[in-house]
C-alpha positions as a printed NumPy array, in Angstrom:
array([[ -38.493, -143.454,  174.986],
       [ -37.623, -142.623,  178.669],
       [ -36.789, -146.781,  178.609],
       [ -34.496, -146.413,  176.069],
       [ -32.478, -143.478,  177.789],
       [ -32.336, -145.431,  181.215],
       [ -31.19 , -148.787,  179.336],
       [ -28.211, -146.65 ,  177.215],
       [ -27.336, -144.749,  180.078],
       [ -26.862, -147.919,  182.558],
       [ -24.878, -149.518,  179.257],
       [ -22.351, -146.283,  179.344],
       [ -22.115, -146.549,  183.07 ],
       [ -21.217, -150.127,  183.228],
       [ -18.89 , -149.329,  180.059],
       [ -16.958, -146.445,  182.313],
       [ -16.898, -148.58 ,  185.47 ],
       [ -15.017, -151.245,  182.976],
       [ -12.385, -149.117,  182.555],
       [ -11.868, -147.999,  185.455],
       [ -11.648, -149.156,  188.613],
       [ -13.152, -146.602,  191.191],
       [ -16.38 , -148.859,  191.808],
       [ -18.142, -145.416,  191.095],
       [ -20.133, -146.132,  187.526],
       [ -21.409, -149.154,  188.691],
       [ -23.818, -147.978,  191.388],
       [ -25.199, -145.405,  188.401],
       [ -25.256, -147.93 ,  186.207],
       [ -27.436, -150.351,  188.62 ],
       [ -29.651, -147.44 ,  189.616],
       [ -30.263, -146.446,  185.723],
       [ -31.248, -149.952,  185.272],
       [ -33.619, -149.795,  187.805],
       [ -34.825, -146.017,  186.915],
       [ -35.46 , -148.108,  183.116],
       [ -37.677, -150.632,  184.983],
       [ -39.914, -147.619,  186.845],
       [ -40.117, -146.421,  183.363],
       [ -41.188, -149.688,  181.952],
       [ -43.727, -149.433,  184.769],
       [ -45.524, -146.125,  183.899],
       [ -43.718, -143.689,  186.125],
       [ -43.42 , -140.474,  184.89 ],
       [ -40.206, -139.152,  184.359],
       [ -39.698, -136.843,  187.323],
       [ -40.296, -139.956,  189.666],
       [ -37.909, -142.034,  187.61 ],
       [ -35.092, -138.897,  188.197],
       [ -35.871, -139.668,  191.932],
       [ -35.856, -143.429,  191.868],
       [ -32.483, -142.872,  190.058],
       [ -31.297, -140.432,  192.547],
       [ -32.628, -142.312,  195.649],
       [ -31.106, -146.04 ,  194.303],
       [ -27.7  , -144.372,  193.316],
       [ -27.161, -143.157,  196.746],
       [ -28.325, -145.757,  198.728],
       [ -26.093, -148.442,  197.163],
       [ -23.064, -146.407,  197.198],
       [ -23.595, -145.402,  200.691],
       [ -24.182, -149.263,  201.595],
       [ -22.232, -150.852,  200.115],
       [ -18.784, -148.703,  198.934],
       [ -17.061, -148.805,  201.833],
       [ -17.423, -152.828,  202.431],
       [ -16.39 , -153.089,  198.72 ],
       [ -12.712, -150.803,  199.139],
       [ -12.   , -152.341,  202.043],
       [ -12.75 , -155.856,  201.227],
       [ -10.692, -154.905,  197.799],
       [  -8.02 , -153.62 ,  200.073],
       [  -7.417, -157.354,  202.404],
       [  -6.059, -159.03 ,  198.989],
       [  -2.123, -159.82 ,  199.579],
       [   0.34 , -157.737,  198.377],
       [   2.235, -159.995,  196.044],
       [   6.095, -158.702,  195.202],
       [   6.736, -159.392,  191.45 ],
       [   8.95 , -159.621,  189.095],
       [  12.1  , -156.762,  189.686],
       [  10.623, -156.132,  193.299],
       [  11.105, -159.694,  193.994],
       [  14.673, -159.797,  192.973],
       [  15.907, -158.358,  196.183],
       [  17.279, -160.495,  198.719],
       [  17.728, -163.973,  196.786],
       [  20.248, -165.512,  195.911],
       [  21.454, -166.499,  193.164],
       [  25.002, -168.2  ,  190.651],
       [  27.046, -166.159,  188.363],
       [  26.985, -167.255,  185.187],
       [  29.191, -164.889,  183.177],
       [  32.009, -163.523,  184.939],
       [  31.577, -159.704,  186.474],
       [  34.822, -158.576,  185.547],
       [  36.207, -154.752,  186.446],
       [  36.775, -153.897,  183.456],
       [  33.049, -154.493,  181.959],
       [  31.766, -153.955,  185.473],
       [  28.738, -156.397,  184.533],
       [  28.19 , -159.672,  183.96 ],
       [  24.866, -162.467,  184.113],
       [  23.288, -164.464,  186.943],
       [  21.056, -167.273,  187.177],
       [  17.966, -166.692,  189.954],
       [  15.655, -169.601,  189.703],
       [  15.16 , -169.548,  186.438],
       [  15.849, -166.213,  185.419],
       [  19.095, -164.63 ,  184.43 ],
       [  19.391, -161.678,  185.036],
       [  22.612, -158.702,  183.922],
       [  24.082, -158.16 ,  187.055],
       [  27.024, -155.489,  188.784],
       [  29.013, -155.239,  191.873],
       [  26.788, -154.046,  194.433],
       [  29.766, -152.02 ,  195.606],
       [  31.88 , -150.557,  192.815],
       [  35.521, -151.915,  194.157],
       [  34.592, -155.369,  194.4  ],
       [  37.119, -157.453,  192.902],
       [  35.578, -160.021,  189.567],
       [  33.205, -162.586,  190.455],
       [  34.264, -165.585,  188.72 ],
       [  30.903, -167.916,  187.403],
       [  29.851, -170.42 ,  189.922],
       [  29.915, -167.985,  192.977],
       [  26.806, -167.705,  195.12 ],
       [  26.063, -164.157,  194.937],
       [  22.745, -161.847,  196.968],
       [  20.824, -159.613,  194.972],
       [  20.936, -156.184,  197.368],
       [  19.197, -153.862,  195.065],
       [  17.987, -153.591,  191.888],
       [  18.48 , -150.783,  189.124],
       [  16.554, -150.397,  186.216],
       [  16.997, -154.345,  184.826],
       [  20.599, -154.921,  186.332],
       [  20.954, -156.539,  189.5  ],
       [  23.547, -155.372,  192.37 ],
       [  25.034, -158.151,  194.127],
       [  27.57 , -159.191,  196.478],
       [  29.363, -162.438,  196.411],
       [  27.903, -164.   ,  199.771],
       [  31.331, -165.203,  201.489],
       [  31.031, -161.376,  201.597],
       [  27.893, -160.581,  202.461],
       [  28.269, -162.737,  205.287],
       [  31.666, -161.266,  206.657],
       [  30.169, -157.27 ,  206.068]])
């Protein structure tokens, strides 16, 4: 019966440490498994409740920190709206005053874009424009002859 606890218990552990991501569960899970296999053994249970114990912290203590800060070395990737910022990109529907938006082409994407500062004459389609900022999913740019000259 005690085999059957230890076995469920690691399966619950390894279920929480699925959804989450704290590297936690696992050890428990691990040390349950091998709390099962004391049990499978013929240890009675209060030895099992210190194989558990003594596995649990061992692992974590030898092996958490490597794990974090190996997990912690992978690149920092900018995506998506993040990456926006500071390309370039070609109007492809006029940003006129009096809609104060208007579309642009960046690599492949289009994106609805504004004057990056609010008296900026229209930016006729074909102009080279720099995304400065981002807000919400509108890009603020600035037609480069004057981002160049400011």
């Amino acid at each position: 019966m005690a085999i059957v606890f230890w076995i469920v218990a690691a399966l619950v552990l390894f279920g929480i440490e699925a959804t989450t991501v704290s590297f936690v569960a696992l050890y428990f899970g691990v040390a349950a498994l091998v709390a099962a296999l004391a049990a499978a053994l013929g240890a009675g249970v209060p030895l099992q409740i210190v194989v558990f114990s003594v596995v649990s912290v061992v692992t974590l203590l030898a092996t958490r920190g490597w794990v974090t800060r190996a997990l912690k070395r992978s690149p920092v990737v900018r995506s998506n709206v993040n990456s926006l910022v500071g390309r370039r990109g070609v109007v492809t529907v006029p940003i006129t005053a009096a809609t104060g938006r208007g579309q642009i082409r960046v690599g492949t994407e289009y994106w609805t874009a504004r004057p990056y500062i609010d008296e900026t004459s229209d930016i006729e389609e074909g102009t080279a424009v720099e995304v400065l900022g981002v807000e919400g999913v509108t890009a603020l740019v600035l037609p480069l002859d004057r981002a160049l000259t400011e």
